[in-house]
VOGUZA-984676 format. One line per field, with one value per residue (C-alpha): residue in three letters; residue number from 1; x, y, z. Coordinates in pm, 1 decimal, m for minus. Layout:
BEGIN
rest c(ALA|...);
nr c(NUM|...);
east c(X|...);
north c(Y|...);
up c(Z|...);
***
This chain:
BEGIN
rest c(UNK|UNK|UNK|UNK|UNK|UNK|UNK|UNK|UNK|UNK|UNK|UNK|UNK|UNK|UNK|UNK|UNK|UNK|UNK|UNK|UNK|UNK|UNK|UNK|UNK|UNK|UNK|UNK|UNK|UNK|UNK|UNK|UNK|UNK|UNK|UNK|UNK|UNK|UNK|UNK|UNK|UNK|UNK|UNK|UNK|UNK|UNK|UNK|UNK|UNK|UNK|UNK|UNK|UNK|UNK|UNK|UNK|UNK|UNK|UNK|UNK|UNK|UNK|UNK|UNK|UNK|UNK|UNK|UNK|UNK|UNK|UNK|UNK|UNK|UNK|UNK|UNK|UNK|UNK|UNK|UNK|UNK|UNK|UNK|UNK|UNK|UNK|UNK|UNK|UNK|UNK|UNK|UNK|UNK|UNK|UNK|UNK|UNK|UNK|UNK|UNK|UNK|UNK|UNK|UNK|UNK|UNK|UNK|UNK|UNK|UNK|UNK|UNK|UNK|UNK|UNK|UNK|UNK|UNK|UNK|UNK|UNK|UNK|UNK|UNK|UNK|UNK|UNK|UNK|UNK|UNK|UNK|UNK|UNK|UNK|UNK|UNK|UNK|UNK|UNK|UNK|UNK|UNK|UNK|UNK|UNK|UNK|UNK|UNK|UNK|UNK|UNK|UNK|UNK|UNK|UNK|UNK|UNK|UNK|UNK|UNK|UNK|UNK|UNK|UNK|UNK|UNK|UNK|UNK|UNK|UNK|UNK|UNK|UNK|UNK|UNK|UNK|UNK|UNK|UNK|UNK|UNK|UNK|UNK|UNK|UNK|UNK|UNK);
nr c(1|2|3|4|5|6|7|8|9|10|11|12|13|14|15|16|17|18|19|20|21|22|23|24|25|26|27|28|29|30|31|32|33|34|35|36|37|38|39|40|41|42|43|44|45|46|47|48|49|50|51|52|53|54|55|56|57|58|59|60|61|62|63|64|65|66|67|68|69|70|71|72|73|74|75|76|77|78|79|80|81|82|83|84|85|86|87|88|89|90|91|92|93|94|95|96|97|98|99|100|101|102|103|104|105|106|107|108|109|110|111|112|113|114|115|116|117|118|119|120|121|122|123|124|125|126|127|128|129|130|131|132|133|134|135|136|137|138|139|140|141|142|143|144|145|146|147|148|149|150|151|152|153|154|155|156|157|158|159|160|161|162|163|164|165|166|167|168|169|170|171|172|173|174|175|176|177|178|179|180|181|182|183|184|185|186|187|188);
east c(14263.8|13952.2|13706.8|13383.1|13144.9|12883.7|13096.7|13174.8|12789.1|12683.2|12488.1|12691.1|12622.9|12583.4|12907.4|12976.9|12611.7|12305.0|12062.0|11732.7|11464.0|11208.3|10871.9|10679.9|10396.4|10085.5|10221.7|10114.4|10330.3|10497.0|10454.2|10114.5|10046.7|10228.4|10028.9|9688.4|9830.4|9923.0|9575.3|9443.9|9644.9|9579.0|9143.1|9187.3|9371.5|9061.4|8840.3|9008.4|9018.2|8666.9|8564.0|8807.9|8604.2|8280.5|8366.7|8506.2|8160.3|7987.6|8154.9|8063.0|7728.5|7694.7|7847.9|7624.8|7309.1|7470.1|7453.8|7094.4|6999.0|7158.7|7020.3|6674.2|6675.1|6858.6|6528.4|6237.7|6432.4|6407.2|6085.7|5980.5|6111.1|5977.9|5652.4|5827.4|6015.2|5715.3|5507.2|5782.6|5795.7|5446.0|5426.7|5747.5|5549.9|5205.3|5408.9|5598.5|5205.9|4952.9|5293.2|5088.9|5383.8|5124.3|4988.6|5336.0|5438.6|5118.1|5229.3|5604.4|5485.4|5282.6|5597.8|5790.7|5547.3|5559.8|5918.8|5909.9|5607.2|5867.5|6196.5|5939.1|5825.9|6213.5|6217.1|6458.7|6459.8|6613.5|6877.5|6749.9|7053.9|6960.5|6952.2|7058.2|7388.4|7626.9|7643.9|7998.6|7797.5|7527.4|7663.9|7949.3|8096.3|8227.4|8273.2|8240.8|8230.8|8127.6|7760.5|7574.0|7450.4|7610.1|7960.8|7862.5|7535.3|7444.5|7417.7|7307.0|7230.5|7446.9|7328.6|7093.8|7149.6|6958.1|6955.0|6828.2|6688.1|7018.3|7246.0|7340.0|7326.8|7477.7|7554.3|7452.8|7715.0|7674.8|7809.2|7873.6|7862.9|8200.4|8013.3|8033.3|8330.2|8593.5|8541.0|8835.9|8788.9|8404.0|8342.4|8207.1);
north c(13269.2|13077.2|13128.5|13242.4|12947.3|13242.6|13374.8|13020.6|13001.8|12726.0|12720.7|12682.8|12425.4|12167.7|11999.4|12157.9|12180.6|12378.2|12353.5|12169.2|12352.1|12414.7|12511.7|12793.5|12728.2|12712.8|12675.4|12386.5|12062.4|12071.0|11709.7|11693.5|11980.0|11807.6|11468.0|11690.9|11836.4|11484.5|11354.0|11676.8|11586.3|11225.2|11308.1|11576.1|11281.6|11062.6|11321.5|11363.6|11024.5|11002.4|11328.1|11212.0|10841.7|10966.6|11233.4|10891.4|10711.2|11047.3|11048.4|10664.9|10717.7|11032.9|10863.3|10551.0|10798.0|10971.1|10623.5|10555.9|10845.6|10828.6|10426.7|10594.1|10850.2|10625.2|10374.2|10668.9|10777.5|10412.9|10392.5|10685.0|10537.4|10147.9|10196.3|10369.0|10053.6|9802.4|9986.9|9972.9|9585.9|9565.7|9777.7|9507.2|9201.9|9339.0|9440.7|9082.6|8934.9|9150.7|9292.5|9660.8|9907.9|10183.1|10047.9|9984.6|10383.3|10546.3|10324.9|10456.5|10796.0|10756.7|10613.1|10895.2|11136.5|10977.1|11013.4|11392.5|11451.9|11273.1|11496.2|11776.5|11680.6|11648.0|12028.1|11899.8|12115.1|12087.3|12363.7|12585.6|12575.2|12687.3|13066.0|13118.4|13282.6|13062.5|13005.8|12800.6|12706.3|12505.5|12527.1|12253.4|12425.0|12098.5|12350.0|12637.8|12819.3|13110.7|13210.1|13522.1|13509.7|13726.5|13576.1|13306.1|13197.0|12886.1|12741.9|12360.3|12110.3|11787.6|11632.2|11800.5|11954.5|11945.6|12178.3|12125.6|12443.3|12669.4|12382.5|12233.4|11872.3|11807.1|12059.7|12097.7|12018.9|12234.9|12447.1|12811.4|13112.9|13265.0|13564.8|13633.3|13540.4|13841.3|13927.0|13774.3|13419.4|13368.0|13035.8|13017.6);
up c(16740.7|16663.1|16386.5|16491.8|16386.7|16328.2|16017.3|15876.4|15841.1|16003.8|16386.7|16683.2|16857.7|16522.1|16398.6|16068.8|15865.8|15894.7|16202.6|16094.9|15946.8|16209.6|16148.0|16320.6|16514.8|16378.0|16017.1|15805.8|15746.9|15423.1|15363.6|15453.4|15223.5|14915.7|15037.3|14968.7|14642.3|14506.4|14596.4|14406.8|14165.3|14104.6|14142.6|13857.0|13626.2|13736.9|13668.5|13314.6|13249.4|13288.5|13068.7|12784.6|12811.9|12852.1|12548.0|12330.0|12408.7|12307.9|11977.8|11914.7|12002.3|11798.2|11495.9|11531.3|11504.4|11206.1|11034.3|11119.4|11005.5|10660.3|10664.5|10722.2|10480.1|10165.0|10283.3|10218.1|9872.2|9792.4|9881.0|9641.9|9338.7|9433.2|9265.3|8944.4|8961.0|9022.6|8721.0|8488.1|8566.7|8485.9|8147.2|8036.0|8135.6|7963.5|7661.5|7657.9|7671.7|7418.0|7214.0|7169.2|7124.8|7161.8|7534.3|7635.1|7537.7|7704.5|8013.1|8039.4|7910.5|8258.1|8447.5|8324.7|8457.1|8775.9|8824.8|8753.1|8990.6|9305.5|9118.7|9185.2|9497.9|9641.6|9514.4|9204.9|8936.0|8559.6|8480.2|8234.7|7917.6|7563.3|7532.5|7888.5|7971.3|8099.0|8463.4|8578.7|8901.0|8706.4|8405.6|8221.4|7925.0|7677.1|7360.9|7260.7|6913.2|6717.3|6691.6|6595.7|6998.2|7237.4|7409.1|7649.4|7575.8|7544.1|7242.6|7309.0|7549.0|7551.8|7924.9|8106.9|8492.5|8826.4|9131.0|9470.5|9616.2|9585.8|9511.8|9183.8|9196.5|8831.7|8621.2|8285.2|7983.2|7701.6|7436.1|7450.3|7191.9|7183.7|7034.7|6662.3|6429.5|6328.1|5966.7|5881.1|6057.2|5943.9|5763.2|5446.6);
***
């Protein structure tokens, strides 16, 4: 008896395989619709390509202007303190010519209060210290020791501090009360 070809699972009338795939009418051609999905493919890498360049030439540019800026701003700071500078070169050379100690100390006296008028005009500001209580944010605590003040106030003032609106530019170093001495460590 022979096999029917049927329950072998293949086709009759093909020697021993499957029978082509045939496509029903109307349907689309595979290959043509993995040729479209390859050129989708290959404009969204393109289009990538170009956003990831465009992004890197962005960045560049961005950083360039970040420089500027910075170059611009260190030139007006420089430009405040110039005429401090230019005076102070002047009171020296005056002082090196007449030799009056007193002219040459009104002049930097006048210098000096230059310099605070453009501190105070950048909105710097000195760090109160001495009888304030101590404040780690503004505040740099070198010592501290007994005092008959309450526990962290400051005693003294070794280098003075400077804030910028809420910002604390350089902290002030000082000394802090500890409070008063136990009876039995006072020093006589």
């Amino acid at each position: 008896m022979i096999p029917d070809e049927t329950q072998q699972g293949t086709t009759p009338g093909t020697e021993g395989g499957a029978a082509p795939v045939e496509t029903m009418p109307g349907a689309p051609d595979p290959a043509a619709l993995l040729a479209a999905k390859d050129e989708e493919t290959r404009g969204l890498i393109d289009r990538l390509k170009r956003l990831q360049a465009e992004f890197d030439n962005y960045r560049k540019r961005v950083l360039r202007d970040v420089a500027a800026i910075e170059e611009r701003t260190s030139d007006r700071e420089i430009l405040a303190f110039l005429p401090l500078y230019d005076n102070l070169e002047r009171a020296f050379a005056a002082y090196a010519k007449d030799g009056i100690a007193a002219d040459f100390v009104a002049g930097v006296e006048r210098i000096f209060g230059q310099f605070a008028q453009i501190l105070d005009q950048k909105g710097v500001g000195r760090i109160a210290t001495v009888g304030e209580r101590f404040d780690p944010s503004q505040h740099e605590a070198l010592m501290s020791m007994h005092s008959p003040l309450d526990k962290n106030v400051i005693l003294e003032e070794f280098s003075p501090g400077y804030t910028r609106g809420d910002r604390t530019l350089e902290p002030s170093k000082v000394s802090v009360s500890q409070g008063p001495a136990p009876k039995g460590e006072e020093e006589t």
